[in-house]
GUTOR-911576 format. One record per residue: residue number from 1; chain; y, z, x of N, C-alpha, C in turn. Coordinates in Angstrom, 1 decimal. Layout:
BEGIN
+-------+------+--------+--------+--------+--------+--------+--------+--------+--------+--------+
! torpa ! loke !     ny !     nz !     nx !    cay !    caz !    cax !     cy !     cz !     cx !
+-------+------+--------+--------+--------+--------+--------+--------+--------+--------+--------+
!   NUM !    A !      Y !      Z !      X !      Y !      Z !      X !      Y !      Z !      X !
...
+-------+------+--------+--------+--------+--------+--------+--------+--------+--------+--------+
//
This chain:
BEGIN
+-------+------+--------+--------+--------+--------+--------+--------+--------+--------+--------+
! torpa ! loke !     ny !     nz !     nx !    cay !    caz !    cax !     cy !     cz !     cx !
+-------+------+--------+--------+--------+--------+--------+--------+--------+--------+--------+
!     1 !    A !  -80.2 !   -2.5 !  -15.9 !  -79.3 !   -2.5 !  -14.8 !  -77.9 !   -2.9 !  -15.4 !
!     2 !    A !  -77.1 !   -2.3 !  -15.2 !  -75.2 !   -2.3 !  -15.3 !  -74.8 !   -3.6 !  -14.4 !
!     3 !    A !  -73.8 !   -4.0 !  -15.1 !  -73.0 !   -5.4 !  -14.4 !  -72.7 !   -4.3 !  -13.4 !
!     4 !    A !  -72.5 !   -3.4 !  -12.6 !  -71.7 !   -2.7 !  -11.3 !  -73.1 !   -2.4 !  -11.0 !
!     5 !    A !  -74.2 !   -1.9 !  -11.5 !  -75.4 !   -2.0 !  -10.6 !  -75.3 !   -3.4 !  -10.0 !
!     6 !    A !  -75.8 !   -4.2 !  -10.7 !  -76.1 !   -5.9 !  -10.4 !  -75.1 !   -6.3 !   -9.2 !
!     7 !    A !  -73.7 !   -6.4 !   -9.3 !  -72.9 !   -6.3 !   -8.4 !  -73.5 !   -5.1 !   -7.0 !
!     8 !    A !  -73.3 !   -4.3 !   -7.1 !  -73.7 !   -3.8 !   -6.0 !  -75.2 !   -3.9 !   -5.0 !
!     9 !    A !  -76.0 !   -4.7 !   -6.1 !  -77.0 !   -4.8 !   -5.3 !  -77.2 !   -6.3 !   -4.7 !
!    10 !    A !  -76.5 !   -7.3 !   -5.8 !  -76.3 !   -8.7 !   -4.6 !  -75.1 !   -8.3 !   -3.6 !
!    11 !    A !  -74.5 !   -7.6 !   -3.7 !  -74.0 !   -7.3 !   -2.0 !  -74.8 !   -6.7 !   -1.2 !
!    12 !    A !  -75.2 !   -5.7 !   -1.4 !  -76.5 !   -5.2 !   -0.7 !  -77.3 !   -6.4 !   -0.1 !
!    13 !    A !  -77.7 !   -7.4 !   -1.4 !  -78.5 !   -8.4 !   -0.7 !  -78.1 !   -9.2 !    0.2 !
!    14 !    A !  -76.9 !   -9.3 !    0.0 !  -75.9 !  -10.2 !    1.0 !  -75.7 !   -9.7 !    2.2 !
!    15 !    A !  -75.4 !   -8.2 !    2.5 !  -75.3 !   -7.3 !    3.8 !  -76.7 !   -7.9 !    4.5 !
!    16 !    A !  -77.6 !   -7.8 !    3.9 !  -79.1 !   -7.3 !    4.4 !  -79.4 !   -8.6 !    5.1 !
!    17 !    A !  -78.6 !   -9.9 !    4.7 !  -79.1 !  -11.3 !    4.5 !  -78.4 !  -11.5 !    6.5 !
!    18 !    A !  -77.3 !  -11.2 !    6.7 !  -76.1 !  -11.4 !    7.2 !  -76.7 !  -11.1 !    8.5 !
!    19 !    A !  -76.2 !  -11.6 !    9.4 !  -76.6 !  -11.6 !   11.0 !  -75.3 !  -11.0 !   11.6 !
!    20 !    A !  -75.2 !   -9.7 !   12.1 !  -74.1 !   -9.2 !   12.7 !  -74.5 !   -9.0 !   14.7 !
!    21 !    A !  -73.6 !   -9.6 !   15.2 !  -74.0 !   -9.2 !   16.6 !  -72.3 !   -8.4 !   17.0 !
!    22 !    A !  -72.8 !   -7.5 !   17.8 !  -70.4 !   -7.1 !   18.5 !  -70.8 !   -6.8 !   19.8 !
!    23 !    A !  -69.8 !   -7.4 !   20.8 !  -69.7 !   -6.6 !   21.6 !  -68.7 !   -6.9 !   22.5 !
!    24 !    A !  -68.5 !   -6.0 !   23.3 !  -67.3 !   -5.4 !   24.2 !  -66.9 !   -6.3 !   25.4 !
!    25 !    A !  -66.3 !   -6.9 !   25.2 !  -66.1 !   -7.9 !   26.9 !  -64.8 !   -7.4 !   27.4 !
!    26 !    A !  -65.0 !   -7.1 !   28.4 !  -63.5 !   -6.5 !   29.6 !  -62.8 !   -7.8 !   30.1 !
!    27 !    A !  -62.3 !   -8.2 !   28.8 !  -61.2 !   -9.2 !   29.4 !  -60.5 !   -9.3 !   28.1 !
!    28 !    A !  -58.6 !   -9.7 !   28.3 !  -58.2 !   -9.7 !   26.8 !  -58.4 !  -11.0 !   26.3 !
!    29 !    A !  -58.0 !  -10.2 !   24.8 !  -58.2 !  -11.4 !   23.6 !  -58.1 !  -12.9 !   23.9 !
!    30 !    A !  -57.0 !  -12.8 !   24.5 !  -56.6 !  -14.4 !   24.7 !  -57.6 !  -14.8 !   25.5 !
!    31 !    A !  -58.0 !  -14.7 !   26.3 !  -58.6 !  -15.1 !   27.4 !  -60.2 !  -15.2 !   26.5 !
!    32 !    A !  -60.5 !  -14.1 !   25.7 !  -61.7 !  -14.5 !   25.0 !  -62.0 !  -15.9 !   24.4 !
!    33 !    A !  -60.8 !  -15.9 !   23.7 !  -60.6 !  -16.9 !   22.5 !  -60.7 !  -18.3 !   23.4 !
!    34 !    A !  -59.7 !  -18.2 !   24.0 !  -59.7 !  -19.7 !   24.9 !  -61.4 !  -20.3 !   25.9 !
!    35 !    A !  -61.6 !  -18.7 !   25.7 !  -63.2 !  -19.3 !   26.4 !  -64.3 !  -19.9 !   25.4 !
!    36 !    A !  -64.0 !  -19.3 !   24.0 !  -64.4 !  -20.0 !   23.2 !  -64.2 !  -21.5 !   22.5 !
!    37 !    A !  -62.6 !  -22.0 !   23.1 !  -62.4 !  -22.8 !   21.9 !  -61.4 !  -23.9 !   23.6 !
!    38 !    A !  -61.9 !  -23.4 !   24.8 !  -61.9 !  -24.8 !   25.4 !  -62.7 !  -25.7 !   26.2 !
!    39 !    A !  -62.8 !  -26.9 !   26.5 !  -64.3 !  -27.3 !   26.6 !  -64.2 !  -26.6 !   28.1 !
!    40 !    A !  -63.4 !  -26.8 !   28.9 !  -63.4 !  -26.6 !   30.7 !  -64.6 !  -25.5 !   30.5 !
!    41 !    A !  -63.7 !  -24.2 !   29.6 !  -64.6 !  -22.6 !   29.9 !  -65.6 !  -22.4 !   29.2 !
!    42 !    A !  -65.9 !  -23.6 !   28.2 !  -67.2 !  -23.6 !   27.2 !  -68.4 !  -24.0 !   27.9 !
!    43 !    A !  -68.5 !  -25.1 !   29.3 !  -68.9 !  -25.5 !   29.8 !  -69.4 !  -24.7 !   30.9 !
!    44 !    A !  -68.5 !  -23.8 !   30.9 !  -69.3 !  -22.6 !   32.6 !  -70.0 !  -21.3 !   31.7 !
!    45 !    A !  -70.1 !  -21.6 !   30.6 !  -71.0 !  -20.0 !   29.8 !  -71.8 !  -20.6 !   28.7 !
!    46 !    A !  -71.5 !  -21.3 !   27.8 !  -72.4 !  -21.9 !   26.7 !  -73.6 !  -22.0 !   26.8 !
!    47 !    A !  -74.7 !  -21.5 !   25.9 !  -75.8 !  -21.8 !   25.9 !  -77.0 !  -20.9 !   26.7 !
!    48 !    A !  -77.9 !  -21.1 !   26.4 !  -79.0 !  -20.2 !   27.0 !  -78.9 !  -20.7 !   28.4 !
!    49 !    A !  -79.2 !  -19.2 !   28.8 !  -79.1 !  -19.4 !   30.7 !  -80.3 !  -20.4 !   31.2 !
!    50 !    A !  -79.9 !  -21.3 !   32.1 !  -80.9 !  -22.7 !   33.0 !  -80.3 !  -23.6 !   31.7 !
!    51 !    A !  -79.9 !  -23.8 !   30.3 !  -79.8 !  -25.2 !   30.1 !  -78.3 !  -25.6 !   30.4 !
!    52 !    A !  -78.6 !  -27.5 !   30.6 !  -77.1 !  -28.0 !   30.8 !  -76.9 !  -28.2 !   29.8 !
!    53 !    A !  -75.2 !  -28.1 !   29.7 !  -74.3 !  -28.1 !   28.3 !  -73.5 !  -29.7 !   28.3 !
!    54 !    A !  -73.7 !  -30.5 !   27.3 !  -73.1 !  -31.5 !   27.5 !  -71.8 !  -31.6 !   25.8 !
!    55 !    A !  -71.0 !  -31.6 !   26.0 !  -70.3 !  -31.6 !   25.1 !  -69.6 !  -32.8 !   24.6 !
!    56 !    A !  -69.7 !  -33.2 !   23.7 !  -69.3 !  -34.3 !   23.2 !  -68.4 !  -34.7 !   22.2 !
!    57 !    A !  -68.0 !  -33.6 !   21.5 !  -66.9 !  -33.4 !   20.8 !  -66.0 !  -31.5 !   20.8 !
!    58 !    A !  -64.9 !  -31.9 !   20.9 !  -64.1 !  -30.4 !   20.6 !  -62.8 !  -30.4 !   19.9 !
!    59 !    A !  -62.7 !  -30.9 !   18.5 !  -61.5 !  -30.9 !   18.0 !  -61.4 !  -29.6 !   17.0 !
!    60 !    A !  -60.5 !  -28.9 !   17.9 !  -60.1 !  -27.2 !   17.4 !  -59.1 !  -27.7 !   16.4 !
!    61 !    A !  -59.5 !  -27.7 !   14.8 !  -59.1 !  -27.8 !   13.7 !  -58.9 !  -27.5 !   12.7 !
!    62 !    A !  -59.1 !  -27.3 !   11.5 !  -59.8 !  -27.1 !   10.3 !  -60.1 !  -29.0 !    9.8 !
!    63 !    A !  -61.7 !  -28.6 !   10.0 !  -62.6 !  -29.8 !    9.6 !  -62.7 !  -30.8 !   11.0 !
!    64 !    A !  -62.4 !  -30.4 !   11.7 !  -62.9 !  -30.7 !   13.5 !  -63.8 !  -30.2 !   13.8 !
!    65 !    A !  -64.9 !  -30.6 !   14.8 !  -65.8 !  -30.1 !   15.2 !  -66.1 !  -30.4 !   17.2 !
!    66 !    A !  -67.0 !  -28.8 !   16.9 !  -67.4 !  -28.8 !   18.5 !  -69.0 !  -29.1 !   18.3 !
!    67 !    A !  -69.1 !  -30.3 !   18.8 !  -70.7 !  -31.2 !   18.7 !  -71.2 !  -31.0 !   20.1 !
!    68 !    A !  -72.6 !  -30.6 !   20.4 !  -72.7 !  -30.5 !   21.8 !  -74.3 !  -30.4 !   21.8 !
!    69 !    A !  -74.4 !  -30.9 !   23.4 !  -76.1 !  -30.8 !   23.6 !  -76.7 !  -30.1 !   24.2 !
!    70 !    A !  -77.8 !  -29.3 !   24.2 !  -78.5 !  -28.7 !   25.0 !  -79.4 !  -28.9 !   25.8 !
!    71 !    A !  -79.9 !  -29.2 !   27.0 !  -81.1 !  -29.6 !   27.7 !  -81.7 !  -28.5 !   28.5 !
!    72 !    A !  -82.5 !  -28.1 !   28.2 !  -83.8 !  -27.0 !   28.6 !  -83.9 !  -27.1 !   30.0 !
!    73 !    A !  -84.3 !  -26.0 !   30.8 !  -85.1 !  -26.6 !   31.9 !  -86.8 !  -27.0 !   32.1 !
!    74 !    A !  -87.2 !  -27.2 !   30.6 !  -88.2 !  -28.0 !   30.6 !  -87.9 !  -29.4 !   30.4 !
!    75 !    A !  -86.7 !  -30.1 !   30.0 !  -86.5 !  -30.9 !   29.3 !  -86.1 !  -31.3 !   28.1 !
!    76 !    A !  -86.3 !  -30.1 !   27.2 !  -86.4 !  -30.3 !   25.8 !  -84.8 !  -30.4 !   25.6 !
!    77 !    A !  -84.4 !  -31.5 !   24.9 !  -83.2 !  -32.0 !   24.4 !  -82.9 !  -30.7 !   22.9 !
!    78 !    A !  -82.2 !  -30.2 !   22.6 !  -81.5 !  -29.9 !   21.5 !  -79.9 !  -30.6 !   21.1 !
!    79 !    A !  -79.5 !  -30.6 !   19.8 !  -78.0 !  -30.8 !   19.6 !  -77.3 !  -29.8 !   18.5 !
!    80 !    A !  -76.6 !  -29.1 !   18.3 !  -76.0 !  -28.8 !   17.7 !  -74.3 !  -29.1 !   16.9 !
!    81 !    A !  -74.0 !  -28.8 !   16.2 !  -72.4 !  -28.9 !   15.7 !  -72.0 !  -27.8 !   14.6 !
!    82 !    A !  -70.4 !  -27.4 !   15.1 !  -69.7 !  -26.5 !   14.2 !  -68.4 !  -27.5 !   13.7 !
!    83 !    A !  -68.3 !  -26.7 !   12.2 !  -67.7 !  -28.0 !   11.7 !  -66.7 !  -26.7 !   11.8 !
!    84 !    A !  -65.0 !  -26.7 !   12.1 !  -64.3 !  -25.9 !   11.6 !  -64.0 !  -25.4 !   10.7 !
!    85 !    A !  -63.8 !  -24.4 !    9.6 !  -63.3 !  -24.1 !    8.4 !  -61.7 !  -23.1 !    9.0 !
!    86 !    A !  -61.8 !  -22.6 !    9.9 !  -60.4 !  -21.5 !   10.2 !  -60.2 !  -21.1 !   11.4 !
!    87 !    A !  -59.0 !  -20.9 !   12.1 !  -58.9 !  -21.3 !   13.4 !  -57.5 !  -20.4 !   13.6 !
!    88 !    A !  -57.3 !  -19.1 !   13.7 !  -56.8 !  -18.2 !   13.7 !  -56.5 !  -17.7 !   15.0 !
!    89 !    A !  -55.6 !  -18.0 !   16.1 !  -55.9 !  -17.5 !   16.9 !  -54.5 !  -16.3 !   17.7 !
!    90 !    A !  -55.1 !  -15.8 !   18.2 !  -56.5 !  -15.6 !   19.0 !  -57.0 !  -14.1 !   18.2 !
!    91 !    A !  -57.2 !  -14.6 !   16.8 !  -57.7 !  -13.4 !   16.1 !  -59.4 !  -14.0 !   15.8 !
!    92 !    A !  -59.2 !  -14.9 !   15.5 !  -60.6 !  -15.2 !   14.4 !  -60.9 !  -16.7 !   14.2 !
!    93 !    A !  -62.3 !  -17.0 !   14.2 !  -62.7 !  -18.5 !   14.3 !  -63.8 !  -18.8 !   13.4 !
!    94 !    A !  -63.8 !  -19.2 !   12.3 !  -65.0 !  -20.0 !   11.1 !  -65.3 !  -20.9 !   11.0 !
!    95 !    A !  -66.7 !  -21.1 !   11.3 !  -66.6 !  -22.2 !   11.7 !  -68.2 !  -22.3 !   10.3 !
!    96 !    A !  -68.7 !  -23.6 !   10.2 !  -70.6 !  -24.1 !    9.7 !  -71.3 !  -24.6 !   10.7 !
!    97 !    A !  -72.0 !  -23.8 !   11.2 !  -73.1 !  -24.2 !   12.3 !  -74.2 !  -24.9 !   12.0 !
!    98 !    A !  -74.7 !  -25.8 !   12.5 !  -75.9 !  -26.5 !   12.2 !  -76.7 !  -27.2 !   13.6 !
!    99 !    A !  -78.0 !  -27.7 !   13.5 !  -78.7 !  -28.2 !   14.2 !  -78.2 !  -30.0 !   13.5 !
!   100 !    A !  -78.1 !  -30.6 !   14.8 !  -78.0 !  -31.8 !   14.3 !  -78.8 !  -32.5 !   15.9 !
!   101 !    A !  -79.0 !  -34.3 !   15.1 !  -79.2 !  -35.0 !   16.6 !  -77.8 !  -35.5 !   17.1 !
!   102 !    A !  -78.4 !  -36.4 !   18.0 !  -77.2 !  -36.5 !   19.2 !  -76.7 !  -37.2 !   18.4 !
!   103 !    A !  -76.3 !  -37.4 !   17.3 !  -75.4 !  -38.6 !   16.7 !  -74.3 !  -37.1 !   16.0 !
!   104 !    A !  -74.8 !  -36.0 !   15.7 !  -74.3 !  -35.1 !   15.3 !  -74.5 !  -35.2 !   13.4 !
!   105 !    A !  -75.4 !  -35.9 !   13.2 !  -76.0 !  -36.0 !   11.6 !  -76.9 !  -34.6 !   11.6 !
!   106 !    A !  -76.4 !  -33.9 !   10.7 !  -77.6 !  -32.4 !   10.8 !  -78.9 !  -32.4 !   10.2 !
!   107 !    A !  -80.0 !  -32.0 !   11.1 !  -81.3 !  -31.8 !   10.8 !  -81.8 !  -30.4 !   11.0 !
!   108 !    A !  -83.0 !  -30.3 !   10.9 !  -84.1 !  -28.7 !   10.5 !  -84.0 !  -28.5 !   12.0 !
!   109 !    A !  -83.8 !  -27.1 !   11.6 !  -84.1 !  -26.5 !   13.6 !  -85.9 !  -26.8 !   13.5 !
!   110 !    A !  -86.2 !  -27.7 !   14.8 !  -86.5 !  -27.8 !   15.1 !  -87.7 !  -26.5 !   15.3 !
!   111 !    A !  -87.2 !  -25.5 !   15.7 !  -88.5 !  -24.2 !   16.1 !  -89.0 !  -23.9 !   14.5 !
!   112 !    A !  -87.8 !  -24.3 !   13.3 !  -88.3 !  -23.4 !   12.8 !  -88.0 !  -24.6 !   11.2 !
!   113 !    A !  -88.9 !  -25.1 !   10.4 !  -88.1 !  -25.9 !    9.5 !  -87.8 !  -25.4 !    8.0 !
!   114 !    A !  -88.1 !  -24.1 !    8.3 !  -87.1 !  -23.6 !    6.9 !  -86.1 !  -23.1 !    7.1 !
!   115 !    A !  -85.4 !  -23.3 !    8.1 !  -84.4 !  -22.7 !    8.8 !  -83.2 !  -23.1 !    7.8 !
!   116 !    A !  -81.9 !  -22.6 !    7.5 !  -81.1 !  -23.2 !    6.6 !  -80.6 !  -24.6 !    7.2 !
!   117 !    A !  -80.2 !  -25.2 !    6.5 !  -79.1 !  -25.9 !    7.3 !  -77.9 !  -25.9 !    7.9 !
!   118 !    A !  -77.2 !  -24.8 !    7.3 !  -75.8 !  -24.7 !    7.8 !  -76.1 !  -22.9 !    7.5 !
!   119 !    A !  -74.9 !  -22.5 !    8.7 !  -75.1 !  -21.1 !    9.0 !  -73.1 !  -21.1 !    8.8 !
!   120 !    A !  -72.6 !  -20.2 !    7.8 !  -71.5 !  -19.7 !    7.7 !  -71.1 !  -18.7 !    9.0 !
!   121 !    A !  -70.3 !  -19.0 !    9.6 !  -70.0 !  -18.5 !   11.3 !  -68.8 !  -17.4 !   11.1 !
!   122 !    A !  -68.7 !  -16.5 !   11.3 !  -67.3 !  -16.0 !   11.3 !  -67.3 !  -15.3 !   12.8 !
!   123 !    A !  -66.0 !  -15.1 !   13.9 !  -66.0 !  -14.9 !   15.0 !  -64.7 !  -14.3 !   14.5 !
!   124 !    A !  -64.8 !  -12.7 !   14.9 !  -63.3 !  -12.0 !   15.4 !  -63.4 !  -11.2 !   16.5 !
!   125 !    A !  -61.9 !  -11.3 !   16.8 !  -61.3 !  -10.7 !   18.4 !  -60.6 !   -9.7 !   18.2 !
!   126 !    A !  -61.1 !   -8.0 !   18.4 !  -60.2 !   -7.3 !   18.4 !  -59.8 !   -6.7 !   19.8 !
!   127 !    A !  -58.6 !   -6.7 !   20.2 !  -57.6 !   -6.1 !   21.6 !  -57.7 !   -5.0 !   21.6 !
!   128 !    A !  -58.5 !   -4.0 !   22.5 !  -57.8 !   -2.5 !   22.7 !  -58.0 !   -2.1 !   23.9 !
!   129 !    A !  -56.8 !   -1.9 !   24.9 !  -56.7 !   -1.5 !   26.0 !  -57.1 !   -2.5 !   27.3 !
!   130 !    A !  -56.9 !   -3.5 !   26.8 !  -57.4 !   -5.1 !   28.0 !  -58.7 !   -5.4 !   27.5 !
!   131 !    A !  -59.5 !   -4.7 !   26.8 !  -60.6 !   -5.0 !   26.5 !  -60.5 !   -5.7 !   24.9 !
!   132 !    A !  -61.9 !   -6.7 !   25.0 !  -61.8 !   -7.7 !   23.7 !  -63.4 !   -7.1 !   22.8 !
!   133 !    A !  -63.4 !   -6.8 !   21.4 !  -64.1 !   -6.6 !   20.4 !  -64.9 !   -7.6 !   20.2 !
!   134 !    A !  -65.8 !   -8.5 !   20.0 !  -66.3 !   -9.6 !   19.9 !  -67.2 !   -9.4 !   18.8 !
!   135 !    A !  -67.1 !   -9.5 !   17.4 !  -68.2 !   -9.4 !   16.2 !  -68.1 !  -10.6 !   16.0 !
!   136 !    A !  -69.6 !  -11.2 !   15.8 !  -69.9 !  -12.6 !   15.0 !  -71.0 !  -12.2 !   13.9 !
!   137 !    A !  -70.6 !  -13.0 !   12.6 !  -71.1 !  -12.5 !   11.7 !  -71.5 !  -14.2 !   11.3 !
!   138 !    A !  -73.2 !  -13.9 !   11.1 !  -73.5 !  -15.6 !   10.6 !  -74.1 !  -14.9 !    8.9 !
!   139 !    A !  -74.4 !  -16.2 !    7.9 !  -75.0 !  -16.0 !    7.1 !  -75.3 !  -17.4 !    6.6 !
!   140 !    A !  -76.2 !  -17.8 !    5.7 !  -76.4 !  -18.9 !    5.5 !  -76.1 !  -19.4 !    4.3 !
!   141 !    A !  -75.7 !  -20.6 !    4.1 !  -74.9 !  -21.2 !    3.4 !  -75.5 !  -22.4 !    2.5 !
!   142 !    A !  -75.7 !  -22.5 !    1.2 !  -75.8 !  -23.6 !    0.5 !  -77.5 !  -23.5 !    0.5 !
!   143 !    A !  -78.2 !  -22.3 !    0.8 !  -79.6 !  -21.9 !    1.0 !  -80.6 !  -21.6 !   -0.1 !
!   144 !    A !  -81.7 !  -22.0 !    0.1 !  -82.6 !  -21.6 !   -0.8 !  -83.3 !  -20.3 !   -0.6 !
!   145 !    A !  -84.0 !  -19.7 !   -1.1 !  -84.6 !  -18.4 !   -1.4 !  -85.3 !  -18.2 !    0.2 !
!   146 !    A !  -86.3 !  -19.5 !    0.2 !  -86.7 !  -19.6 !    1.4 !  -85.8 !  -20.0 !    2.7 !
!   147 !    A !  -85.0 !  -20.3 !    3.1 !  -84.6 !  -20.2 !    3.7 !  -83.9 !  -19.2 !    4.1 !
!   148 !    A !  -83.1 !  -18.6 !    3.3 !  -82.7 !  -17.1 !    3.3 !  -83.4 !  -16.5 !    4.1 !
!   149 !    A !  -85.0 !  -16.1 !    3.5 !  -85.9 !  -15.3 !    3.9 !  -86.3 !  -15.8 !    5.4 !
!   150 !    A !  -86.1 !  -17.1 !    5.7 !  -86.3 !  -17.7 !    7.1 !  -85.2 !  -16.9 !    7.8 !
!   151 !    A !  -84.0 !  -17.4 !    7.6 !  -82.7 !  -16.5 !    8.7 !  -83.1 !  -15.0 !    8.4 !
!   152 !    A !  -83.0 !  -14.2 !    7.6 !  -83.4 !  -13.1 !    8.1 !  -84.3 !  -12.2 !    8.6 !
!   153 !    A !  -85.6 !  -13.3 !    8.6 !  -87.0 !  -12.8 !    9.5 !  -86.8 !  -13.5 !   11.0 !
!   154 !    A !  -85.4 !  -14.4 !   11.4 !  -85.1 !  -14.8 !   12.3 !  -83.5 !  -13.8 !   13.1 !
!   155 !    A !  -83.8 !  -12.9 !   12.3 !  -82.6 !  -12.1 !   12.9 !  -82.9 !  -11.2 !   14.8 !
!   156 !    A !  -84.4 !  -11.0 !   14.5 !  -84.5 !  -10.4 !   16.5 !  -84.3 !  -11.3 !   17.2 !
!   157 !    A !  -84.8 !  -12.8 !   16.5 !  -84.9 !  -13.9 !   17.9 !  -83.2 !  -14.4 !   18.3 !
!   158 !    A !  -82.1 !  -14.4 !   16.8 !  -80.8 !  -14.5 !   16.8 !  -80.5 !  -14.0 !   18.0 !
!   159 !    A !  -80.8 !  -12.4 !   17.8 !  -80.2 !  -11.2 !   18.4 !  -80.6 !  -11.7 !   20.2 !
!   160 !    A !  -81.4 !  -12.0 !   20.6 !  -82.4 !  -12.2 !   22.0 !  -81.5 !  -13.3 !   22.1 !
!   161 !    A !  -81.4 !  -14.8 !   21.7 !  -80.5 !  -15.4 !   22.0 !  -78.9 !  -15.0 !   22.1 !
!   162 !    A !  -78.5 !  -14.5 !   21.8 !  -77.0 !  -14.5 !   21.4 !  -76.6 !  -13.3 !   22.5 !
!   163 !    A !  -77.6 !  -12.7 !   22.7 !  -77.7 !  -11.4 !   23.7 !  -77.3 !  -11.7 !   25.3 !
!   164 !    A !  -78.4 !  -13.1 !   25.2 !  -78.4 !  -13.9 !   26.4 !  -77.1 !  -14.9 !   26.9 !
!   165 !    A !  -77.0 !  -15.5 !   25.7 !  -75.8 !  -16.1 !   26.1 !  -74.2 !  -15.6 !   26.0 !
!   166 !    A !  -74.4 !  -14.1 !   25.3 !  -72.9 !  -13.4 !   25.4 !  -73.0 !  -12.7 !   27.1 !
!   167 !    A !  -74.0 !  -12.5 !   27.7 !  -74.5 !  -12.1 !   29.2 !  -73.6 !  -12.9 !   29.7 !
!   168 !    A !  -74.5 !  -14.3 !   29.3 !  -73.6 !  -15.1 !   30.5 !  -71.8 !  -15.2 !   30.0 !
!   169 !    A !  -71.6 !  -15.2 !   28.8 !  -69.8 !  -14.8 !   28.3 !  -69.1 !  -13.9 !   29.6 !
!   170 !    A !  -69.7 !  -12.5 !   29.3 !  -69.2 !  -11.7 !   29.9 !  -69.0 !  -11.9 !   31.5 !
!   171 !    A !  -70.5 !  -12.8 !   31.8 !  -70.3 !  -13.0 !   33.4 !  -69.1 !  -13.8 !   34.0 !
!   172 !    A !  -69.0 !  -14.9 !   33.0 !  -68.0 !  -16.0 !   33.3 !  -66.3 !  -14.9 !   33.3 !
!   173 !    A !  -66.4 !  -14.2 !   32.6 !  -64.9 !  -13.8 !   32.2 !  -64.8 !  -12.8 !   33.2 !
!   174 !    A !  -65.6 !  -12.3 !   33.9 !  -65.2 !  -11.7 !   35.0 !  -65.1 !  -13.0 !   36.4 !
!   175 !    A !  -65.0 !  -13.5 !   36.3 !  -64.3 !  -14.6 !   37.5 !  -63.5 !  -15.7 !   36.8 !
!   176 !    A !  -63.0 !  -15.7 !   35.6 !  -62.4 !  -16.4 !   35.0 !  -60.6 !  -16.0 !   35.9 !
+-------+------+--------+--------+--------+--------+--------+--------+--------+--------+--------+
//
């Protein structure tokens, strides 16, 4: 194999690794962006539909974080946190996603414990015609072989969540 084979096939591995979700919301950019990045509008759409959202931290920064809780309607507590890396707005938002507890110290998803620990987040907004582009691209970060292989045998259930809770995105920004 050629240094430009080799090259071209850890990108390949990297594409293949990568979690891509897009989609179209009929509302403009700005209005996207701010639904993502303020707690009022993060609080009427966040999270899988029936759980309460409790939010505990939102400092829109580079190296601020949005720390927040999830409560099931069985009960089952979850926590999560995104630590900022880039805050472009209202183009683009990078953030490191992780499972953490309610203290916001990051731990194993829970469903799943080869899950990575931190998921590299990238969020862009593209504008055309009142309507907003919405691509999120995750990949995992600072991962082992197995865990790798965990996020991307975890890419349908991503897709089912993220499906679910861009539904309710889209629902909120039509009465926003």
């Amino acid at each position: 194999m050629t240094a430009s084979d080799a090259e071209t096939s850890a990108i390949t591995d990297a594409a293949r690794r990568e979690f891509v979700v897009t989609r179209v919301l009929d509302a403009p950019r700005e209005l996207v962006f701010k639904a993502w990045t303020e707690r009022e509008r993060l609080m009427r759409w966040w999270g899988p539909k029936g759980a309460v959202i409790q939010i505990r931290d939102l400092d829109l920064r580079p190296g601020g974080a949005f720390h927040y809780g999830m409560r099931a309607p069985d009960g089952h507590d979850m926590w999560g946190k995104w630590v900022f890396r880039e805050i472009s707005a209202p183009e683009r938002l990078v953030f490191i996603a992780s499972f953490t507890d309610e203290a916001g110290n990051p731990i194993r998803n829970p469903f799943a414990l080869d899950w990575p620990l931190e998921v590299l987040s990238t969020l862009t907004f593209a504008e055309q015609e009142g309507r907003t582009t919405l691509t999120m691209h995750g990949v995992p970060l600072n991962a082992t072989e197995q865990e790798r292989n965990a996020f991307e045998g975890g890419h349908a259930s991503l897709r089912q969540g993220w499906t679910g809770t861009l539904d309710q995105l889209a629902d909120y920004l039509k009465s926003a």
